[in-house]
C-alpha angles and dihedrals in degrees: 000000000000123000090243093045081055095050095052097050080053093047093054098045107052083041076062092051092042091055096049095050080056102065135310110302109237128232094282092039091051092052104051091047086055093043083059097039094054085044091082132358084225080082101063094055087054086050102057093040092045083052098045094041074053089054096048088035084064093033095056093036092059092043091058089049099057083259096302121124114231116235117258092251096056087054120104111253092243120137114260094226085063117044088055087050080059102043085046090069099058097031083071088067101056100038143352112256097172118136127197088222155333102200135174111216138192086274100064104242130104127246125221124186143158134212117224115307099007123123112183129173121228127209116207130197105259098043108276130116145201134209118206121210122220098295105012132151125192130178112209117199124165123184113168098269102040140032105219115200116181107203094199096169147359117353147303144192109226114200105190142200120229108244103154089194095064122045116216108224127180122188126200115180112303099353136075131212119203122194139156099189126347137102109254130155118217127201147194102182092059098140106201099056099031081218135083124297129215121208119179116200090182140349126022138291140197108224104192133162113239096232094052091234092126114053106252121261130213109203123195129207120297083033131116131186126206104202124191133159094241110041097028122220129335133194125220127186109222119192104225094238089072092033084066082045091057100051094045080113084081085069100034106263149113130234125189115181097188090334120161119243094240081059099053096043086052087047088042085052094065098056093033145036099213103101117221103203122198110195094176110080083200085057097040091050086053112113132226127202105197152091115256140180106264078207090061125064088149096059096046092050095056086047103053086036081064104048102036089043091236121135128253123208128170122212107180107298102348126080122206132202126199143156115259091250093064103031119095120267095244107056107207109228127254100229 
């Protein structure tokens, strides 16, 4: 496609974004959003870039305001479309915010997802958002007495706006979690339980299973449950310190507080397709204590080489870690 054709497909979706930040669209507005969006499924892609460069524009504006919000009238009179279409040329450069698709299908829900290694924030129309880990899928449908979130694959953080009337459920397999107005992550790659984890950041949730074979549990903030068929649901304290830990995927890290190796490389392989292998059961039981680029396998792999005094070696795409006992006399280098 040319490079104005392009422009211009830019220009009209984040002219879409701009106007929905602005206020709800009504019946005719909504319709002819949807009647571009299903004209070319390029236009989907605009549309999910225009609305995450949205979601960094805020979140950098606030950050450069101590967290506080400036008043309309102290803001400069630039058009919002561009200044996204601005702030687009330089996010590329911090951090990929590219989705496979936001599509509205015959059923009437809307449809999130991420590629490898993507993490992308999703403003929804009532004030909500969600944020979608490395590989993730949602499904987003709203009628006028319930919020319906769909979690399909990996995990999300869910910030949402109090609205009584309305309940915001998320379902993930076989469990329900209720909220009105409150901050949780849901996921369905938690490791221990096989089963999902709930991790409220504030408020309170109801985590229920939808046959009503496991008692009900309301979890408060600093919580998290870990619900499976079979065991029920279990409860978890969780200091907020490692809670934060725990969500440093928003921002496209990893954090591992005594963690074993064989943990962090299958962590590293959802965000990236370079494998790190561990052969030795006594390497792969040792433990880390860091913060670490999900982007970077490589780069973890030389740093915990280094402090646990292991060796690193890189075969194509995969990295291996050893002891010096059992790697080969000659290291290949890294570079």
């Amino acid at each position: 496609m040319h490079a104005d054709a392009e422009n211009g497909i830019d220009d009209i979706a984040a002219a879409w974004v701009a106007r929905e930040d602005r206020g709800v669209l009504g019946v005719e507005a909504e319709a002819e959003r949807d009647a571009w969006l299903h004209a070319d499924r390029r236009h989907f892609g605009a549309y999910a870039r225009a609305h995450a460069v949205l979601a960094r524009t805020d979140r950098a504006r606030a950050l450069s305001t101590g967290g506080v919000q400036p008043s309309n009238s102290a803001r400069r009179p630039v058009p919002r479309a561009r200044r996204l279409l601005k702030w687009a040329m330089g996010a590329a450069a911090m951090v990929s915010l590219l989705v496979i698709g936001v599509q509205q299908q015959e059923d009437g829900g809307q449809y999130f997802a991420t590629r490898k290694g993507e993490i992308l924030r999703v403003p929804l129309q009532d004030g909500s958002a969600i944020t979608l880990d490395s590989d993730s899928q949602v499904r987003v449908s709203y009628s006028n007495a319930r919020r319906d979130i769909r979690l399909l694959q990996g995990e999300a953080l869910f910030d949402v706006a109090r609205d009584a009337a309305r309940p915001f459920v998320v379902r993930a397999e076989e469990t329900d979690v209720t909220a009105v107005g409150t901050s949780f992550a849901v996921s369905l790659t938690e490791r221990r339980s096989g089963g999902v984890e709930v991790l409220v950041r504030e408020g309170v949730v109801d985590v229920a299973d939808v046959q009503n074979a496991v008692a009900p549990t309301r979890l408060v903030a600093n919580y998290r449950a870990l619900a499976n068929r079979s065991h029920g649901i279990r409860i978890e304290p969780v200091p907020r310190e490692d809670l934060q830990q725990q969500l440093a995927w928003r921002e496209g890290m990893l954090s591992f507080n005594g963690d074993t190796l064989s943990v962090a490389a299958a962590q590293f392989l959802r965000y990236s397709d370079t494998r790190i292998v561990i052969n030795d059961p006594l390497v792969g039981s040792r433990r880390i204590v860091g913060l670490y680029s999900a982007s970077d396998p490589l780069g973890f792999a030389r740093s915990v080489a280094l402090s646990l005094g292991l060796v690193v070696e890189q075969h194509g795409s995969e990295v291996r870690l050893s002891s010096p006992q059992t790697a080969p006399q000659v290291v290949r280098s890294m570079q």
